[in-house]
C-alpha atoms as an extended CHARMM CRD file, in Angstrom:
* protein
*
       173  EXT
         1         1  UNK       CA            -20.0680000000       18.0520000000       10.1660000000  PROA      1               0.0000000000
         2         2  UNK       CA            -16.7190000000       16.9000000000        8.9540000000  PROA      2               0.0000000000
         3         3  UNK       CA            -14.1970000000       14.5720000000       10.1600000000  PROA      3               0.0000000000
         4         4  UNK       CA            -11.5140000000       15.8850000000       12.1180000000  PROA      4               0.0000000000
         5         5  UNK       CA             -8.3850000000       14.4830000000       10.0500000000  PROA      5               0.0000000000
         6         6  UNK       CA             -5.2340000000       14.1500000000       12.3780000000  PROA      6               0.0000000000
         7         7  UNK       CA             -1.7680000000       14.4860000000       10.6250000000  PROA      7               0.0000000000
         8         8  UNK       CA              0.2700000000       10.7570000000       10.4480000000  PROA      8               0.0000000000
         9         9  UNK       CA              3.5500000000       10.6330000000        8.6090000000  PROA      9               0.0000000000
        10        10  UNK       CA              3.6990000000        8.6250000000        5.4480000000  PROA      10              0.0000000000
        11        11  UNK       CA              6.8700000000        6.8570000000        6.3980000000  PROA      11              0.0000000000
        12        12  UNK       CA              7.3720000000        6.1080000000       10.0420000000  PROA      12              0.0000000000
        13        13  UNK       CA             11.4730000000        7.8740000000       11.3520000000  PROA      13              0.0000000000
        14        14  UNK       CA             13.5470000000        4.1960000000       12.1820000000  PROA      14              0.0000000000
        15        15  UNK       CA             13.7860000000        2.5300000000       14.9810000000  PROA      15              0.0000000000
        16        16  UNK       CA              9.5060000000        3.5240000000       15.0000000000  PROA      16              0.0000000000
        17        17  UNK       CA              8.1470000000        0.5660000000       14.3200000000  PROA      17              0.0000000000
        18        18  UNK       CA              4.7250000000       -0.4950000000       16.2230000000  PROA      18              0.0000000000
        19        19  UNK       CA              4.1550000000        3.1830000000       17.1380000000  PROA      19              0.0000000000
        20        20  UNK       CA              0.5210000000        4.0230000000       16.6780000000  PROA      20              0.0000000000
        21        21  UNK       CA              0.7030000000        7.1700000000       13.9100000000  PROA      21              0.0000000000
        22        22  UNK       CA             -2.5140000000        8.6500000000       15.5450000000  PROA      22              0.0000000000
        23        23  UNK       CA             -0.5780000000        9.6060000000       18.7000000000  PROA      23              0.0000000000
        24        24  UNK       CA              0.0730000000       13.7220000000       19.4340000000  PROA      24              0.0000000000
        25        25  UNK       CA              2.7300000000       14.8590000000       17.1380000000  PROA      25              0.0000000000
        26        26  UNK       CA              5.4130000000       15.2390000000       19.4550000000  PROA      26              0.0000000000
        27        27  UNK       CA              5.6580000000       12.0980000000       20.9940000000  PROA      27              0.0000000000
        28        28  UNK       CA              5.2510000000       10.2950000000       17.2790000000  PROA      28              0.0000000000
        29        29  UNK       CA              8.6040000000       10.2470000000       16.4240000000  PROA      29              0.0000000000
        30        30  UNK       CA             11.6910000000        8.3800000000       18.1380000000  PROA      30              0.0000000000
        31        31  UNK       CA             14.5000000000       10.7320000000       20.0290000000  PROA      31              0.0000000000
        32        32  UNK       CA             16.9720000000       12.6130000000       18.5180000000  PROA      32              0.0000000000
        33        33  UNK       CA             19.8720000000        9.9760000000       17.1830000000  PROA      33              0.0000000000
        34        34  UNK       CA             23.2330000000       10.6850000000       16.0600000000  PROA      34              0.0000000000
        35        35  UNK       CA             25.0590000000        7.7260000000       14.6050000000  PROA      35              0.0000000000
        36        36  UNK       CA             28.5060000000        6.9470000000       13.0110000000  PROA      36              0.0000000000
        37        37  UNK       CA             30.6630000000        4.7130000000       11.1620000000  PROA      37              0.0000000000
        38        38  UNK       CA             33.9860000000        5.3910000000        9.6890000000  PROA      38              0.0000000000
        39        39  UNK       CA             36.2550000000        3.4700000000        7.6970000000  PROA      39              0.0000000000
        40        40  UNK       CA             39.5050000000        4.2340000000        9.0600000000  PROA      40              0.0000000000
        41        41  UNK       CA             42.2270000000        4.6470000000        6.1870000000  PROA      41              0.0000000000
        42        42  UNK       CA             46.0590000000        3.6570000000        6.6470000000  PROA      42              0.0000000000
        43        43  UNK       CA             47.0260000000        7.4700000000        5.6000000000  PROA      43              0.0000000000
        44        44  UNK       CA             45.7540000000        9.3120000000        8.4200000000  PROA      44              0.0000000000
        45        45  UNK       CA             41.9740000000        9.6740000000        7.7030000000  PROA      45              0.0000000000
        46        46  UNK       CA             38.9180000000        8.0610000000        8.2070000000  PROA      46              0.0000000000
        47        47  UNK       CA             35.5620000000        8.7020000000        6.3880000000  PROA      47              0.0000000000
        48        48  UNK       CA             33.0830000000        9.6380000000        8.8840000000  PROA      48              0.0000000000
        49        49  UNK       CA             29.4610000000        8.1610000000        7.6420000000  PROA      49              0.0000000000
        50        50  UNK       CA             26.9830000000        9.6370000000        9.8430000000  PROA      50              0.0000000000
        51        51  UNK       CA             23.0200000000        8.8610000000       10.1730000000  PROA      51              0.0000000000
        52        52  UNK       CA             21.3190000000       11.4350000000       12.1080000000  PROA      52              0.0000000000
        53        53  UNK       CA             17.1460000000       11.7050000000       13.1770000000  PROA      53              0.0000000000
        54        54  UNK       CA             15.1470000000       14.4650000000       14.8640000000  PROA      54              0.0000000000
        55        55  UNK       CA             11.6220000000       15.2510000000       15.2750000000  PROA      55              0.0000000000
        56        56  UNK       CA             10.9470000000       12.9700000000       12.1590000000  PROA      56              0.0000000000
        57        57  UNK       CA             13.7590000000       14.7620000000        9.9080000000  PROA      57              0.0000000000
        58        58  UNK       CA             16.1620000000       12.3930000000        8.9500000000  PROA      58              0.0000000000
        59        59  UNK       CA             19.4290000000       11.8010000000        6.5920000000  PROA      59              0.0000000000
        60        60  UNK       CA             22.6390000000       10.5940000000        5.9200000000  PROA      60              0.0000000000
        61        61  UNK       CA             26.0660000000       11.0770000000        4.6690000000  PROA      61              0.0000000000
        62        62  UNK       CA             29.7960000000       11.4300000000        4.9790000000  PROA      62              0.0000000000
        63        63  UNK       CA             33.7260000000       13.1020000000        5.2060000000  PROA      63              0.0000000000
        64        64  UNK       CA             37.0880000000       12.3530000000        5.3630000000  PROA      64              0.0000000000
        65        65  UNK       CA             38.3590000000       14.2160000000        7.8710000000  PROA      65              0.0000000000
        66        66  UNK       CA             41.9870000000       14.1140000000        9.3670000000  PROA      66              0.0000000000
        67        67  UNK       CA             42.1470000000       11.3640000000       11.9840000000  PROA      67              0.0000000000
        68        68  UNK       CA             44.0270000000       13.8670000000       14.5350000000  PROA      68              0.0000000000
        69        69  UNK       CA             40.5210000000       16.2440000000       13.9180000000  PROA      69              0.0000000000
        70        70  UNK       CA             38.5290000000       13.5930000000       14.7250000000  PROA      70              0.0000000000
        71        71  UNK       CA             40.1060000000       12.6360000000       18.4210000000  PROA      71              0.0000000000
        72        72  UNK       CA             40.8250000000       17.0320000000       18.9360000000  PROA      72              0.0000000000
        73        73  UNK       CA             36.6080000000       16.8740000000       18.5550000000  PROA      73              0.0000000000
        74        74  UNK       CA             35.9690000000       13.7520000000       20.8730000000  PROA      74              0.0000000000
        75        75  UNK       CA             38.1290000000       15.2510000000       23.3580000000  PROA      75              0.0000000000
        76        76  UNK       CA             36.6170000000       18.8410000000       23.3280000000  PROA      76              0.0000000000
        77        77  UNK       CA             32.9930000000       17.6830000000       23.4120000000  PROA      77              0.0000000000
        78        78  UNK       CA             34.1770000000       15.2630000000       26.3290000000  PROA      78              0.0000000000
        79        79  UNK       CA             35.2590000000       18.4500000000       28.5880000000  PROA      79              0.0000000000
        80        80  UNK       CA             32.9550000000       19.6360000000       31.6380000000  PROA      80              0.0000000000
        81        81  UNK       CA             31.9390000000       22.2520000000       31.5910000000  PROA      81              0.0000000000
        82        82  UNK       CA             31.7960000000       22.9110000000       28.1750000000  PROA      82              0.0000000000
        83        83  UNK       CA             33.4480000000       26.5130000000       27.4130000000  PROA      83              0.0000000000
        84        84  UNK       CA             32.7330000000       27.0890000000       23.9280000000  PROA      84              0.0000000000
        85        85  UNK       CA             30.4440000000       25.5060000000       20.6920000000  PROA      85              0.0000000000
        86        86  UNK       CA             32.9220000000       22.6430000000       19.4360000000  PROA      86              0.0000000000
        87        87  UNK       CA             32.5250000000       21.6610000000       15.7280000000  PROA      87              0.0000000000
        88        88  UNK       CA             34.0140000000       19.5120000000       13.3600000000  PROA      88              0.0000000000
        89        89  UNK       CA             33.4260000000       19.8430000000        9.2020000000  PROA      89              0.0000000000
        90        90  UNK       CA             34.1200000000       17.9320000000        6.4260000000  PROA      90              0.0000000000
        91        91  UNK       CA             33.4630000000       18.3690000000        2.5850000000  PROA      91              0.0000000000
        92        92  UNK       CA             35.0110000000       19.5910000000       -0.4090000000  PROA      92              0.0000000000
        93        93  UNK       CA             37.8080000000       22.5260000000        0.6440000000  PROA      93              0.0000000000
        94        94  UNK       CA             38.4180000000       25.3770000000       -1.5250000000  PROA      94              0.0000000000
        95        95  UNK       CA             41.5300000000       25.2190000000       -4.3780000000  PROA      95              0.0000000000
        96        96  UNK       CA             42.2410000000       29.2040000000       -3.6790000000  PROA      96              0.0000000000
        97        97  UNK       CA             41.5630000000       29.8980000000       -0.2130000000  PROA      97              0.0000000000
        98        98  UNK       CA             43.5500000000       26.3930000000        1.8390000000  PROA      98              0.0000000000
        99        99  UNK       CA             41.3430000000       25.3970000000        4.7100000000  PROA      99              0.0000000000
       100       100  UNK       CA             38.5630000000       26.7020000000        3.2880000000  PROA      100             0.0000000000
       101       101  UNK       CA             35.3670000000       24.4650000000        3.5380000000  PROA      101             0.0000000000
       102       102  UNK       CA             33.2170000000       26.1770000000       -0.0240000000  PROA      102             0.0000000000
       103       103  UNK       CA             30.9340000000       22.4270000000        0.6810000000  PROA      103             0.0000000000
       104       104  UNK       CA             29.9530000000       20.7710000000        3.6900000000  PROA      104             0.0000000000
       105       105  UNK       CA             29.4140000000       17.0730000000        3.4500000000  PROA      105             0.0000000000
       106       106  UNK       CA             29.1460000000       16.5130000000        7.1760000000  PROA      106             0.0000000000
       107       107  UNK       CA             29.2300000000       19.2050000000       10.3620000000  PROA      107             0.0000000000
       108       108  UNK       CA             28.4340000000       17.9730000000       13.6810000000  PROA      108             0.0000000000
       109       109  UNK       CA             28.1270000000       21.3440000000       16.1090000000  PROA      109             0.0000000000
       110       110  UNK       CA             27.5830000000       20.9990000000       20.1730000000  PROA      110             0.0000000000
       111       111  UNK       CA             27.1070000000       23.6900000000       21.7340000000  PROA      111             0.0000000000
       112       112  UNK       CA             25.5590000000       24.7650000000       25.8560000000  PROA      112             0.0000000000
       113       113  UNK       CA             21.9820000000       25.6630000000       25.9220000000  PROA      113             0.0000000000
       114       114  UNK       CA             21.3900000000       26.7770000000       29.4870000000  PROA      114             0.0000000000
       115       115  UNK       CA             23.1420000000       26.3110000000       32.7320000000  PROA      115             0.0000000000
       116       116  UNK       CA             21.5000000000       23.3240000000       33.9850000000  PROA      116             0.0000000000
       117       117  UNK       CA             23.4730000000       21.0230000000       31.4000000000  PROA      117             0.0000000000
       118       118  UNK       CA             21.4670000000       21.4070000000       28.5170000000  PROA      118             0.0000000000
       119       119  UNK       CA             23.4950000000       20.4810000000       25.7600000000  PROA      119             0.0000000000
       120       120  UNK       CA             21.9090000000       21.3330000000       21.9470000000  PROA      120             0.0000000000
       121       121  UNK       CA             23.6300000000       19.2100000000       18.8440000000  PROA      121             0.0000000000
       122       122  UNK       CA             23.4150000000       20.4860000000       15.1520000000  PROA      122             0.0000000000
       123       123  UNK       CA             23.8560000000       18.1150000000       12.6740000000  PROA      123             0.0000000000
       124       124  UNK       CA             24.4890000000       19.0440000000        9.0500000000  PROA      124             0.0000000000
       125       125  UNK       CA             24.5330000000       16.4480000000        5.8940000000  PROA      125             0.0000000000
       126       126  UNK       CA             24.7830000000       17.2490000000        2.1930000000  PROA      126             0.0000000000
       127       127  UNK       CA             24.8490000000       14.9780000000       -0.4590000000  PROA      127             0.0000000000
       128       128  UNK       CA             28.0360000000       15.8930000000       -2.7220000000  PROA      128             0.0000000000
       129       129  UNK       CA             26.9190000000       14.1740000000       -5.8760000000  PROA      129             0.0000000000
       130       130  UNK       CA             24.2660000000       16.8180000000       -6.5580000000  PROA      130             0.0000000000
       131       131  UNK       CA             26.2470000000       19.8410000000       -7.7850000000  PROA      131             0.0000000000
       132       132  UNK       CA             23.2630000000       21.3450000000       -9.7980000000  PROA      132             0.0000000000
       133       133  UNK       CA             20.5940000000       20.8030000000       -6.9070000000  PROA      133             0.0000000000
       134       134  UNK       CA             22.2440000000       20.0950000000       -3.3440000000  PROA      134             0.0000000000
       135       135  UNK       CA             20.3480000000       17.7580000000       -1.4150000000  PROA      135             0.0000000000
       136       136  UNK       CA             20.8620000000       18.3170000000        2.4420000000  PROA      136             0.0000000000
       137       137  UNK       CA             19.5250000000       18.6200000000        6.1110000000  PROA      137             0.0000000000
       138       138  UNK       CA             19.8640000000       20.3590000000        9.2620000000  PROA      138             0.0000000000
       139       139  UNK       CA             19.0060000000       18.8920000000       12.2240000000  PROA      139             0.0000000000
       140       140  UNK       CA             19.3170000000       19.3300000000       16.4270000000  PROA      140             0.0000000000
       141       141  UNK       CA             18.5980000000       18.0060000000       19.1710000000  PROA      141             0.0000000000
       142       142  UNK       CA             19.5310000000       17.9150000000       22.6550000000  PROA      142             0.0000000000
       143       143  UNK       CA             21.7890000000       15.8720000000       24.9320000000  PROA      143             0.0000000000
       144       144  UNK       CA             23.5370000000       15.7610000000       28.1400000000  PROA      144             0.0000000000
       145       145  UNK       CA             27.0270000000       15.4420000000       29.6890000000  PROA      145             0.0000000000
       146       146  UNK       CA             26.6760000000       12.1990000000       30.7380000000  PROA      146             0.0000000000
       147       147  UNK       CA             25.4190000000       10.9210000000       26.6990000000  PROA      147             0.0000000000
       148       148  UNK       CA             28.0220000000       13.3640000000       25.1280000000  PROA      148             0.0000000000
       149       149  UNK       CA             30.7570000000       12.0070000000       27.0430000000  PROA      149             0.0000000000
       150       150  UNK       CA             30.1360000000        8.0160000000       26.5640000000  PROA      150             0.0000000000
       151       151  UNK       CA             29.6930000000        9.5770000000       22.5690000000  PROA      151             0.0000000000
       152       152  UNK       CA             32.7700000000       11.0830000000       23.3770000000  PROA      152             0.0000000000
       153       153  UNK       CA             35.0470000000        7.7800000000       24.5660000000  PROA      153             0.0000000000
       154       154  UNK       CA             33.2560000000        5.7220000000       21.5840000000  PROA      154             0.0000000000
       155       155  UNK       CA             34.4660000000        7.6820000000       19.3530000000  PROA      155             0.0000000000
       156       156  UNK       CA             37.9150000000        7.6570000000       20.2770000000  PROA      156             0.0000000000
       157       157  UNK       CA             37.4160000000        3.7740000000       20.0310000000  PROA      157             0.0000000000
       158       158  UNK       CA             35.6830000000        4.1630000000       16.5380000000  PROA      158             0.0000000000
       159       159  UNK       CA             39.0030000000        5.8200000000       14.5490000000  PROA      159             0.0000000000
       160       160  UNK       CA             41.4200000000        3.0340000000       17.0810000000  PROA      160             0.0000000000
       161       161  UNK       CA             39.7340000000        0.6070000000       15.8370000000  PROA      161             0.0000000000
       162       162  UNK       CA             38.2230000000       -0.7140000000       19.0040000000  PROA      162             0.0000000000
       163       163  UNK       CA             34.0380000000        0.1270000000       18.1730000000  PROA      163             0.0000000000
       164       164  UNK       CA             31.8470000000       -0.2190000000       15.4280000000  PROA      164             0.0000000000
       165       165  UNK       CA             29.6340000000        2.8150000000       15.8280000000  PROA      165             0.0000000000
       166       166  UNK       CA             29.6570000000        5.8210000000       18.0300000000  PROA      166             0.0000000000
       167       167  UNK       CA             25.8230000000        7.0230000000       19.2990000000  PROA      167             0.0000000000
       168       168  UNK       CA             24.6720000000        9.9330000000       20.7180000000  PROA      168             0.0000000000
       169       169  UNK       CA             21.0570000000       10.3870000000       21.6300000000  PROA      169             0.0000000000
       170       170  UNK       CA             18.9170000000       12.8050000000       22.5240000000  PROA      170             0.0000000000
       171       171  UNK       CA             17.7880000000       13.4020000000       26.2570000000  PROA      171             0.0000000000
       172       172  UNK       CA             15.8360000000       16.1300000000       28.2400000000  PROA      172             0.0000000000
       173       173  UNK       CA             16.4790000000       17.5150000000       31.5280000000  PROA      173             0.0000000000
């Protein structure tokens, strides 16, 4: 009779160190993460870096996005309850058509999964120095008010100046 083989990553997600690879699939890999950076420019923008992790997916990358985009998004993922899927993309706009995204570099999407406060986030990174073969992932996971707002406020303090980093992370009701 054979060996039963049981499926371990090659490369444990971050933040997974001293996790025993041998464990069920689904508890193997470390919550859903969202994290950012930004350097904040004196012109009105800030480039958003963004490292993101779900279900052992993983990847990084960045925008610049308006700074006044950035606070419109922390404010309308802060609202309760939340009326509508609030987004906020970044990449390389289109020459022809103005305000026309024709590359996303960065999309962060939150959006109301059931009544009970489910909240599901879709994160989106592309790697822009790749014209000829685009490297990129998609991503979600899912959150609650309470996470979504605290992301929310750190945010704010991110592009003023006040944080470092703004995290979101996953939780299940």
């Amino acid at each position: 009779m054979r060996p039963r083989l049981k499926w371990k990553p090659l490369l444990s997600p971050p933040g997974d160190a001293g996790r025993s690879p041998t464990k069920e699939m689904s508890s193997s890999f470390a919550p859903g993460r969202l994290q950012l950076t930004a350097h904040v420019d004196d012109d009105g923008t800030a480039d958003l870096f963004a490292i993101a992790t779900s279900s052992g997916f993983a990847g990084q990358g960045s925008a610049w996005f308006n700074i006044s985009e950035i606070r419109d998004f922390a404010t309308r993922i802060a609202m309760y309850p939340l009326q509508d899927t609030v987004e906020i993309a970044g990449g390389f706009f289109s020459d022809s058509r103005p305000g026309e995204l024709v590359q996303t570099h960065l999309s962060i999407c939150v959006y109301l999964l059931d009544g009970r406060g489910q909240l599901g986030v879709r994160v989106t990174l592309t790697d822009p120095h790749h014209a000829d073969a685009i490297h990129s992932v998609a991503l979600e996971f899912r959150t609650i008010y309470n996470r979504l707002e605290r992301f929310s406020r750190d945010l704010l303090n991110l592009v003023d100046g006040r944080a470092t980093e703004a995290v979101l992370e996953e939780e299940l009701l």
